[in-house]
C-alpha positions in Angstrom: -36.5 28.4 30.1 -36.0 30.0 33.6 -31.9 30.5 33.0 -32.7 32.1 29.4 -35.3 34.3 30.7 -32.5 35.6 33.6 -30.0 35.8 30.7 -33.1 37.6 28.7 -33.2 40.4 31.1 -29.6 40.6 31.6 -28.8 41.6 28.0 -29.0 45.3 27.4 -28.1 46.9 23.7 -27.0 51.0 24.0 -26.3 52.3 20.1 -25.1 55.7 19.3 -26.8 56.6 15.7 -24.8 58.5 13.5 -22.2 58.2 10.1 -20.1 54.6 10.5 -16.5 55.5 10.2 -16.2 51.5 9.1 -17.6 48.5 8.2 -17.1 44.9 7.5 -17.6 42.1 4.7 -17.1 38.2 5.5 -17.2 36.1 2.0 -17.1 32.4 1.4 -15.4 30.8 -1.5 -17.6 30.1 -4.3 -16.1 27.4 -5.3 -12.2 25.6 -3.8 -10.4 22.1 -4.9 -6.9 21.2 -4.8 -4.9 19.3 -7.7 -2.4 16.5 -7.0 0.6 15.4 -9.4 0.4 12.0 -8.1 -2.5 11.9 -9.3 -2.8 14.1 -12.4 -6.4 13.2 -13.4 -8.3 13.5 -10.4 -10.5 15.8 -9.6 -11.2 17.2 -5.7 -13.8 19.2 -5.7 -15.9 17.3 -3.3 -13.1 17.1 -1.2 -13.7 17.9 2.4 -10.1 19.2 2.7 -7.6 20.6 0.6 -4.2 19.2 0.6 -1.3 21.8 0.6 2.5 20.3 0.0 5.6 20.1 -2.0 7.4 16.9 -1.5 9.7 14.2 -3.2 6.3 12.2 -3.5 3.5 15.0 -4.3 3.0 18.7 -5.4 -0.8 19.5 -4.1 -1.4 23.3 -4.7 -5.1 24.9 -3.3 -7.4 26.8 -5.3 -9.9 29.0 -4.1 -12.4 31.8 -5.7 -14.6 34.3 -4.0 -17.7 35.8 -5.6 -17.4 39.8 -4.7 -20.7 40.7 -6.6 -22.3 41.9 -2.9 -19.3 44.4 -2.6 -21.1 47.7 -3.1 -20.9 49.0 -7.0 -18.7 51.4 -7.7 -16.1 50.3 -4.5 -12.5 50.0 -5.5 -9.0 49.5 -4.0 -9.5 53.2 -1.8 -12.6 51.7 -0.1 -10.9 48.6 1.2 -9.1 48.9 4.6 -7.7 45.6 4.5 -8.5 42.4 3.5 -7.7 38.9 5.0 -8.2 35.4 3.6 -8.9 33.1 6.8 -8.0 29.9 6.2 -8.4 26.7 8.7 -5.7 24.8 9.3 -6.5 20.6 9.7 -3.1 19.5 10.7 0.2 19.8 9.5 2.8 17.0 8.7 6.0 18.8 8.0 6.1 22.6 8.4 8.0 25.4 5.8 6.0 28.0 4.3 3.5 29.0 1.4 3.2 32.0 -1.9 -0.1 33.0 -2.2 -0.4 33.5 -6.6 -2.8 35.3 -8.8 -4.6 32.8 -11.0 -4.6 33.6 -14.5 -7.0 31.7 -16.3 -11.0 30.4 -15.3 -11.3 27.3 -13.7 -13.9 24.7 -12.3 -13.7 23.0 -8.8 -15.6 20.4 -10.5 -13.3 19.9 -13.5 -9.7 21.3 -11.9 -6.9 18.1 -12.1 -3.1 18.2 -12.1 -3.7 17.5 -15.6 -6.0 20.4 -16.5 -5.2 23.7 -14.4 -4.9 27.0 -15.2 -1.3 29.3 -15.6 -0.7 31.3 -12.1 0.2 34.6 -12.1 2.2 36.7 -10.4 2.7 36.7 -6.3 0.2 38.3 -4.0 2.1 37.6 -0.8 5.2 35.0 -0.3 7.0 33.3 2.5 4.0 33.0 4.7 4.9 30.6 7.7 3.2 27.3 7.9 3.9 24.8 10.9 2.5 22.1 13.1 1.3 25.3 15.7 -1.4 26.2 13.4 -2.7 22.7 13.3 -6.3 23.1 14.2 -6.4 26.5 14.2 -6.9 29.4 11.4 -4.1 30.7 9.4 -4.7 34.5 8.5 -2.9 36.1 5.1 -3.3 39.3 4.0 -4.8 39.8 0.4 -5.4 43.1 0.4 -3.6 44.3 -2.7 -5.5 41.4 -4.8 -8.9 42.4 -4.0 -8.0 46.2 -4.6 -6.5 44.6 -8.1 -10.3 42.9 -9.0 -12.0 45.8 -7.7 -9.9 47.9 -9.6 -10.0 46.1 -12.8 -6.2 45.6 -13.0 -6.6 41.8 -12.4 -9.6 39.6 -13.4 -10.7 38.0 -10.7 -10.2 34.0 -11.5 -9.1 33.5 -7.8 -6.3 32.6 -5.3 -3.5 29.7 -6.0 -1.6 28.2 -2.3 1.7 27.2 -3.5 3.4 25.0 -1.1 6.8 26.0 -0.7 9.7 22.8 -0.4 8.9 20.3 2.2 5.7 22.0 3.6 3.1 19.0 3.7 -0.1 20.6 5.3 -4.2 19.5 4.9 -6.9 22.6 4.7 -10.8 22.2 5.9 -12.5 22.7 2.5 -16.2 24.3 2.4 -17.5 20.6 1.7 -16.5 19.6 5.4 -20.3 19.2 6.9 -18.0 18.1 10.2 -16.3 21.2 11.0 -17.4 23.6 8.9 -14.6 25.7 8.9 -14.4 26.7 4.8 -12.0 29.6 3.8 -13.4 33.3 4.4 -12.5 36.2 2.7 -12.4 39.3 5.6 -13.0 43.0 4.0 -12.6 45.8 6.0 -14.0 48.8 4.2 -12.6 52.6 4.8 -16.5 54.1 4.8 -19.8 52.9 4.3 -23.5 53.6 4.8 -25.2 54.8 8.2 -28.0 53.7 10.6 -31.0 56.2 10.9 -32.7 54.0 13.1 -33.6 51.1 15.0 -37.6 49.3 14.9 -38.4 47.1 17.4 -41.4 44.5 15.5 -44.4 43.3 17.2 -43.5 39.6 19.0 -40.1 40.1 19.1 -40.1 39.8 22.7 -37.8 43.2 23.0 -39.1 46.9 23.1 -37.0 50.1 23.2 -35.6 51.9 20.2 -35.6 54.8 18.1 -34.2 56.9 15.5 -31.6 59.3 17.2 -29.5 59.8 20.4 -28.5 57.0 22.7 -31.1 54.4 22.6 -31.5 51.6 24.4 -33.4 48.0 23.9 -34.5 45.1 26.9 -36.9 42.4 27.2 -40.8 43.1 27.1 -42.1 43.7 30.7 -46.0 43.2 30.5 -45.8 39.3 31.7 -47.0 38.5 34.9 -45.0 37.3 37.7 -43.5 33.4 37.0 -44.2 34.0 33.5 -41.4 33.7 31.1 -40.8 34.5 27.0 -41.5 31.6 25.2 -40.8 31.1 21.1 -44.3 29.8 20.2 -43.3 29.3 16.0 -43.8 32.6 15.3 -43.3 35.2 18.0 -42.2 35.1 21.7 -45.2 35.3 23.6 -45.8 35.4 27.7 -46.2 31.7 29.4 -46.9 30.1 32.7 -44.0 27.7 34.3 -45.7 24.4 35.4 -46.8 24.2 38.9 -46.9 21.0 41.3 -45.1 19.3 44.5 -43.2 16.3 45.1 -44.5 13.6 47.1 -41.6 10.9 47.1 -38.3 10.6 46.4 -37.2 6.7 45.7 -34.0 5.4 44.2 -33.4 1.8 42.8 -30.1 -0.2 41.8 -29.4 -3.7 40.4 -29.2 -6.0 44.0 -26.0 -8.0 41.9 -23.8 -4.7 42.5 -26.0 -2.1 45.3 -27.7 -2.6 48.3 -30.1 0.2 49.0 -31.4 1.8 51.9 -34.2 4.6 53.3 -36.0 4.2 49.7 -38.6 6.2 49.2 -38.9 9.2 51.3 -41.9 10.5 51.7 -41.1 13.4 53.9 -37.4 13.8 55.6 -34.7 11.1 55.3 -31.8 10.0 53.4 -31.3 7.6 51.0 -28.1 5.4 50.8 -26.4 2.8 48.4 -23.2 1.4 48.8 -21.5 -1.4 46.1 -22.0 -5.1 47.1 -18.0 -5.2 45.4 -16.5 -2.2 45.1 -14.7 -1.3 41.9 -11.0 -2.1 41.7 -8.5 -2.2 38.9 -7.8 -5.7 39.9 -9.1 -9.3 38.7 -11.9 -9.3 41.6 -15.1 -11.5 41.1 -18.5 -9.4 40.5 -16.2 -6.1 40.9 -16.9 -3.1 38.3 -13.8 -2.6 36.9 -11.8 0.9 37.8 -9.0 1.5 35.9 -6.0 2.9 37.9 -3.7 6.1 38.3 -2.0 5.0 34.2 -5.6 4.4 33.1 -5.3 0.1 32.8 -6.6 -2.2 34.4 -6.1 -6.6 34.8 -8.7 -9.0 33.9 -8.7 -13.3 33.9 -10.8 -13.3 30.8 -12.9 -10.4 28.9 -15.9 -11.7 27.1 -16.6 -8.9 24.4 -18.8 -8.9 20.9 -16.1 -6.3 20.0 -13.1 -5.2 21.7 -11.6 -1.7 20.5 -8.6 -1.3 22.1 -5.0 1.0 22.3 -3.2 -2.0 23.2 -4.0 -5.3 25.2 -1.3 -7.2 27.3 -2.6 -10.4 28.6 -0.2 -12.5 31.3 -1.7 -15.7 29.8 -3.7 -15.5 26.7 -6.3 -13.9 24.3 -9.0 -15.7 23.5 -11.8 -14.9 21.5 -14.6 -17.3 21.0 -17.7 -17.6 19.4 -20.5 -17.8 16.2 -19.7 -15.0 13.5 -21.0 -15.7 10.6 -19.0 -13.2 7.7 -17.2 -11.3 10.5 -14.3 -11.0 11.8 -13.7 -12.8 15.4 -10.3 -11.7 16.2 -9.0 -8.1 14.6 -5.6 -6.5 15.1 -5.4 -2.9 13.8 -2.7 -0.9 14.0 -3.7 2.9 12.4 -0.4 4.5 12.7 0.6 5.9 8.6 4.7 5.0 8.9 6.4 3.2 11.4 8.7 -0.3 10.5 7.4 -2.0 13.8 3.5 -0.7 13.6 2.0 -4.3 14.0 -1.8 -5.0 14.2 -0.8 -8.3 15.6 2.9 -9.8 17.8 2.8 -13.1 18.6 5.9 -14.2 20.5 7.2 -16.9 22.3 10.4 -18.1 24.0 10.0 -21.6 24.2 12.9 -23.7 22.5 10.8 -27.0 22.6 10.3 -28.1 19.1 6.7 -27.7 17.8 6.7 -24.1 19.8 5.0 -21.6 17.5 3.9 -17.6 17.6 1.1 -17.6 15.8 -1.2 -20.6 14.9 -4.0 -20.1 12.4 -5.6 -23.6 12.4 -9.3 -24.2 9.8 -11.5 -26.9 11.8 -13.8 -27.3 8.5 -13.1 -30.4 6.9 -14.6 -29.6 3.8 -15.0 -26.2 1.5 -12.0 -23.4 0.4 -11.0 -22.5 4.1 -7.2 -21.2 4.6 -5.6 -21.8 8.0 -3.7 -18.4 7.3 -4.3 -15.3 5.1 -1.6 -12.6 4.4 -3.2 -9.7 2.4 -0.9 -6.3 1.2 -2.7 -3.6 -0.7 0.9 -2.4 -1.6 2.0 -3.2 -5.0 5.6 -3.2 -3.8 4.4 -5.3 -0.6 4.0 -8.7 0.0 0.6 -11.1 2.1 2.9 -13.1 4.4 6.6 -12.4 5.4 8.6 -15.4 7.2 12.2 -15.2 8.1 14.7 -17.8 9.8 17.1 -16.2 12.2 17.7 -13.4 10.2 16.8 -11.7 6.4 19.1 -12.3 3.9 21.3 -9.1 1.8 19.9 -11.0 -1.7 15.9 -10.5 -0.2 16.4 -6.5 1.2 14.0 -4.4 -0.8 12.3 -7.2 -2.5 8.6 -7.5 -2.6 5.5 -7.7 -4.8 4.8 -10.9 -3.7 2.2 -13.2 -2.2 4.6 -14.8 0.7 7.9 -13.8 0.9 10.5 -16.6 3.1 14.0 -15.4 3.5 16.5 -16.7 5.4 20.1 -15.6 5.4 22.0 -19.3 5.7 18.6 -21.5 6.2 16.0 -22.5 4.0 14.2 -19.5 2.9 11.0 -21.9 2.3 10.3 -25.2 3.5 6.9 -27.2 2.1 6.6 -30.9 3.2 3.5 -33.8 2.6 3.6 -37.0 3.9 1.2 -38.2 1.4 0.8 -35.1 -1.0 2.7 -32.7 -2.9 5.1 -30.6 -0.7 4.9 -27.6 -3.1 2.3 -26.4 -5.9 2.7 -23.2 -8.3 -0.6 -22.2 -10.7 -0.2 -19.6 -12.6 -2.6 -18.1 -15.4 -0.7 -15.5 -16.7 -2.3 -13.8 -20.4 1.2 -12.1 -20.5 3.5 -15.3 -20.5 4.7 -15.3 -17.2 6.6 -18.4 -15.8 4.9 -20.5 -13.1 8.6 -21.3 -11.2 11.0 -18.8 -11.8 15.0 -19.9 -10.1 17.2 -17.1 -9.8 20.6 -17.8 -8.5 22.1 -14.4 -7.4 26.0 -15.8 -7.5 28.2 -17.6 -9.9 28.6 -20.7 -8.3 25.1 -21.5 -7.3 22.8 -23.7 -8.8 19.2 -22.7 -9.5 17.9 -26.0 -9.3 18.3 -29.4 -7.8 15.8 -32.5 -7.8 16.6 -35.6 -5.5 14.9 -38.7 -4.4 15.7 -39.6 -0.9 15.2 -43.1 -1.2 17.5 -43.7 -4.6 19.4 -41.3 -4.1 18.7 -40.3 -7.9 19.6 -36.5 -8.6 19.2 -33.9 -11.2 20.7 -30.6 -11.3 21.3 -27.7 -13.0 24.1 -25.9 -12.6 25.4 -22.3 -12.6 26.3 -22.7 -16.5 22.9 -23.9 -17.4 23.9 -27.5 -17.7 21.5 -30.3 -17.1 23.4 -32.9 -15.1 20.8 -36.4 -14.3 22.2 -39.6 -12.6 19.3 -41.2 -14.9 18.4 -41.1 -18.6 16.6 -38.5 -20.8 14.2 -39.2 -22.5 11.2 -37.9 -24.8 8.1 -40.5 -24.3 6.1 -40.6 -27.3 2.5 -41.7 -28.0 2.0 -44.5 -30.1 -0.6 -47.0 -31.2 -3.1 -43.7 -31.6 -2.3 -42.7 -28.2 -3.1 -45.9 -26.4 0.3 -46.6 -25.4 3.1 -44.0 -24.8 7.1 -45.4 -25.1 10.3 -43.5 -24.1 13.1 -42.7 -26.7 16.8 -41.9 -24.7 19.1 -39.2 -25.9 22.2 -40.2 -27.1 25.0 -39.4 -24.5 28.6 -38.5 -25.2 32.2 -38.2 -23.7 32.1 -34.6 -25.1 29.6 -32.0 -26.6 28.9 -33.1 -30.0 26.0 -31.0 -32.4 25.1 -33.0 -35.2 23.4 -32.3 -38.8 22.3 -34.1 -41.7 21.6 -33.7 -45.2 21.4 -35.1 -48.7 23.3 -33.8 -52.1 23.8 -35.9 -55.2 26.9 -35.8 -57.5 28.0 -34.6 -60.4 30.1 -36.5 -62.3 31.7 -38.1 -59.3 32.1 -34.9 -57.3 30.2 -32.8 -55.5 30.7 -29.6 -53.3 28.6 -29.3 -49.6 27.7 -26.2 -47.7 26.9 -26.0 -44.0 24.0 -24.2 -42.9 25.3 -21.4 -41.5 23.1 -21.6 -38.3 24.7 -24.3 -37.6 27.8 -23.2 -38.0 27.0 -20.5 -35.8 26.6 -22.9 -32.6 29.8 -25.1 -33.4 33.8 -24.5 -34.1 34.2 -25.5 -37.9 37.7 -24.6 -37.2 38.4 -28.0 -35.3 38.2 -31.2 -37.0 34.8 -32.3 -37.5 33.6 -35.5 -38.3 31.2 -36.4 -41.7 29.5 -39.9 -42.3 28.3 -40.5 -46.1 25.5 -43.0 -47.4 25.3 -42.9 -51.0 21.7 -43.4 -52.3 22.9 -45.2 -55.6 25.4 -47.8 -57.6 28.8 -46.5 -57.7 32.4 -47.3 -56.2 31.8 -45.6 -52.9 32.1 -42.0 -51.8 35.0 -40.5 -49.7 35.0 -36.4 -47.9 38.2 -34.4 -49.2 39.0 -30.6 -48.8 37.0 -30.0 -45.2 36.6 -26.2 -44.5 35.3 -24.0 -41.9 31.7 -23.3 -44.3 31.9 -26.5 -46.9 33.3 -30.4 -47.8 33.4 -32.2 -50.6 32.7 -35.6 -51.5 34.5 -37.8 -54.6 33.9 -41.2 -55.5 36.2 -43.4 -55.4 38.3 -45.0 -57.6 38.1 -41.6 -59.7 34.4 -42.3 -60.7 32.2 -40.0 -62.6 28.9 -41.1 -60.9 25.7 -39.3 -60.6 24.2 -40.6 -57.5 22.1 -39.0 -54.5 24.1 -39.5 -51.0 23.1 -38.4 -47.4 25.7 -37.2 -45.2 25.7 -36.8 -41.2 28.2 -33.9 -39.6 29.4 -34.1 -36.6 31.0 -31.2 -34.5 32.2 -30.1 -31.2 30.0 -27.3 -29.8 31.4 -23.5 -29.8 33.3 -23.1 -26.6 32.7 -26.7 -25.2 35.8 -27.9 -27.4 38.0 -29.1 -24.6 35.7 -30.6 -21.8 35.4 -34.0 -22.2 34.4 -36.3 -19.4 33.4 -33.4 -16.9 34.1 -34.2 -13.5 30.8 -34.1 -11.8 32.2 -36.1 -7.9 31.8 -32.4 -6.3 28.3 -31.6 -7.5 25.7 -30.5 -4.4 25.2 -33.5 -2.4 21.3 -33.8 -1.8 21.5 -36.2 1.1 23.6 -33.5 2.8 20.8 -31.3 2.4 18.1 -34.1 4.1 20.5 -34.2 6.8 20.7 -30.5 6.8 16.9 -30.4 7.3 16.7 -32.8 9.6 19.2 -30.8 12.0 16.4 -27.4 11.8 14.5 -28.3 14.9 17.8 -28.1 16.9 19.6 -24.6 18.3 22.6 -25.9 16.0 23.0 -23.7 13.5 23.0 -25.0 10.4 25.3 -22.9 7.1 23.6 -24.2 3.6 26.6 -23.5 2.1 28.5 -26.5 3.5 26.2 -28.4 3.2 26.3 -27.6 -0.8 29.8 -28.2 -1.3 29.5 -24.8 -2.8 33.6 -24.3 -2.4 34.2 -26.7 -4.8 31.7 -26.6 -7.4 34.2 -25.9 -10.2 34.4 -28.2 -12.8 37.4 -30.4 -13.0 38.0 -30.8 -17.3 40.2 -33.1 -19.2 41.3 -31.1 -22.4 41.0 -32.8 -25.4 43.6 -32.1 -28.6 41.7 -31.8 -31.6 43.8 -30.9 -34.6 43.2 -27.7 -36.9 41.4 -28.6 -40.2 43.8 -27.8 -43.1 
């Protein structure tokens, strides 16, 4: 009270009345919002700031309006000076410049989206410099010919459009930021205005002086007594005693664990002292406050935190972070930085070679309940929850994502599951749209997208990079029987070469009888090879023979020149459409499973191991015996 009554007294006011050559106007916006292309159907107008850029990823343009109803009546484009719109600048990401536009058309900050804006007019000012130097600071443009235009009539007044010029990526404080408070002004200078025929000085305004021509002059009230001071008592400043009284004794107290204290109290003349017990270091001392040194760090054994908020941590030994948090978070790595292809929350590293060595260990003690050992989360749609590589990514895996964990390995295994007693891999999926629950991809022409082996039989089945289905063992279908109670296997019928079979029935007439063939299935077979037909008549007569095979029909005669009308079933038989000459496929070079095993069992060595030997993947062309079938006539 003391320092403002001094600064009180100091402050002396001398006007000169008379006509004002000029005067002033400051205006907020009545209403500002940005719109964003990226996303054409929101609305900002709550926005704290206004985003300002044109980029490969977003146009964001600014909107602003000012209400110039407390503009004198009457005033137009000879009674403004100048005017400036005053804009704050929040930071700037890439600098280039901006067109200040007309807006042709009403709008509503509440309402305004990329998707529903209204048409800009022409330019009030263009090419206004932009760059990260007028981060945090205001950004002044001159509008004066716009607000001559609305006060003038020439140009309705709907507003002011930023257009961001290429590249420029800027952010604006709105008049929503409570923080900072820095909204958009609109700064009128006017070329004449009114005049000031006097200046009152009110009772309990705590300043006297005043007049209504000349030089006058205004101060602080003088009728307090001495030690009284102006005070604000709700409603007018008023004269007021300072307290009064004397000090008797002076003490001073600190925790014994880190000060020991000396000459406490005085009562009349002395001098207190307090030195530390320990005193601070930057170093691991015991009971010492810590001091951080001349690069602000500072070394530690172990820091026993409820939260630890840190720039970075580097520990010699270890992190550890203990204790009972029930729905929280024990251990949190958060890395803020918005780009960056190395801006980790969390490293773990480590350079031991001895097998069993890991980075990072995330290890559930529960033994019961829906607890995961490891979580990988990405809010990116184009991301992926956990990425593992071995040794080094592979070319097929660059770019890819969208996934829940990602393993890539250039020559390795990109993913490895293994159970003793369980199942080494599991894939659920409950996809409304259809979507497969194992998807193989092979990326090269040789590769096969799937192979199945049992180490202990050495049983194999494969398919390879033609879509064949090559099994050491049988196929079957099993089929219920007995109403279910029992279920029995039926085996496919195997062959030297790829035979598609069909079957039918016809009947003759009068010994004879013509047979199509369904042209599906002539579709999926060469007709133009010998094929092979098998006849059953259904009735009494002197047998049935095939004459007269085409590429669409047959026909079938009785023998003996017969005239019988009997039913018959017939079964075809014919090579598939370009299978004709594979017969016998040599299968001796197919990808050797226990090659793979002993593939796997080399990973916890520095050995490196190449897949692709291991695969046999050089000579996984298919050795064919050509058949001759002859040309039906």
């Amino acid at each position: 009270m003391k320092n403002m009554h001094r600064r009180l007294l100091a402050f002396l006011l001398f006007l000169t009345l008379g006509t004002l050559t000029t005067t002033f106007a400051q205006i907020t916006p009545s209403q500002d919002s940005y719109t964003n292309t990226t996303a054409s159907s929101t609305n900002y107008g709550t926005s704290p700031t206004l985003g300002l850029a044109s980029t490969s990823v977003s146009i964001q343009t600014v909107y602003i309006q000012f209400d110039l109803s407390s503009i004198p009546a009457g005033y137009n484009s000879n009674n403004i000076a100048k005017a400036t719109l005053k804009l704050f600048v929040d930071s700037v990401t890439a600098g280039g410049s901006l067109n200040a536009d007309y807006v042709n058309g009403s709008w509503s900050e509440k309402t305004i989206t990329a998707g529903l804006l209204p048409a800009l007019g022409g330019s009030i000012v263009s090419g206004v410099p932009l760059t990260s130097a007028n981060a945090s600071d205001y950004l002044l443009v001159d509008v004066t010919p716009a607000v001559g235009a609305w006060l003038n009539g020439s140009q309705v007044n709907d507003g002011i459009a930023l257009v961001a010029n290429s590249g420029l990526s800027a952010v604006l404080e709105s008049k929503e930021n409570t923080n900072q408070s820095h909204p958009a002004e609109l700064d009128i200078v006017f070329t004449s205005g009114g005049t000031i025929t006097g200046i009152t000085t009110a009772g309990g305004s705590g300043v006297t002086g005043g007049g209504t021509s000349g030089t006058l002059s205004l101060s602080l009230q003088k009728n307090c007594s001495t030690n009284q001071v102006l005070e604000w008592n709700g409603s007018s400043w008023v004269c007021s005693s300072t307290g009064t009284g004397s000090v008797s004794s002076v003490g001073l107290s600190a925790p014994s664990s880190d000060f020991a204290v000396s000459g406490s109290p005085v009562t009349g003349t002395g001098t207190l002292n307090f030195v530390w017990n320990v005193a601070p270091t930057s170093a691991s001392t015991p009971n010492a406050i810590v001091k951080r040194d001349a690069s602000g760090d500072f070394n530690a054994n172990i820091i026993d935190v409820g939260e630890l908020v840190t720039q970075s941590v580097v520990a010699s030994n270890a992190v550890v972070s203990s204790g009972q948090n029930t729905d929280a978070v024990q251990m949190e790595g958060w890395n803020q930085a918005s780009s960056g292809s190395q801006s980790w929350g969390i490293l773990g590293a480590t350079n031991s070679a001895t097998n069993g060595a890991t980075a990072i260990v995330g290890h559930a003690f529960a033994t019961s309940g829906l607890v995961q050992g490891v979580q990988g989360v990405s809010n990116s749609p184009s991301g992926y929850g956990v990425y593992g590589v071995s040794v080094s990514g592979s070319v097929v895996g660059a770019g890819n994502g969208s996934a829940g964990v990602w393993g890539d390995s250039a020559t390795n295994w990109g993913v490895l599951g293994t159970s003793d007693n369980g199942v080494g891999g599991l894939f659920l999926n409950n996809s409304v749209a259809g979507y497969p629950t194992l998807a193989a991809f092979s990326e090269n022409g040789a590769a096969y997208p799937f192979l199945a082996y049992n180490n202990v039989t050495s049983s194999s089945c494969n398919i390879d990079a033609n879509a064949n289905l090559n099994c050491t063992g049988a196929k079957h279908a099993v089929i219920p029987i007995d109403g279910g109670r029992r279920k029995v296997a039926l085996s496919a019928i195997e062959s030297p070469v790829n035979w598609f079979e069909d079957a039918g029935s016809a009947r003759l007439m009068n010994g004879a009888a013509v047979v199509g063939l369904d042209p599906d299935f002539v579709q999926t077979v060469n007709t133009e090879m010998e094929y092979n037909v098998f006849l059953t008549p259904y009735g009494d007569c002197k047998g049935l023979y095939v004459s007269n095979r085409t590429a669409t029909s047959f026909e079938v005669h009785e023998q003996g020149g017969g005239a019988a009308s009997v039913p018959f079933g017939y079964r075809i038989m014919a090579l598939r459409k370009n299978y004709e000459n594979i017969r016998m496929e040599d299968h001796t070079h197919d990808p050797d499973p226990a090659k793979l095993m002993k593939a796997m069992n080399k990973g916890g060595s520095s050995a490196k191991v190449d897949m692709r030997q291991s695969l046999s993947l050089s000579k996984l062309a298919p050795n064919t015996h050509p058949i001759v079938q002859k040309p039906l006539k």
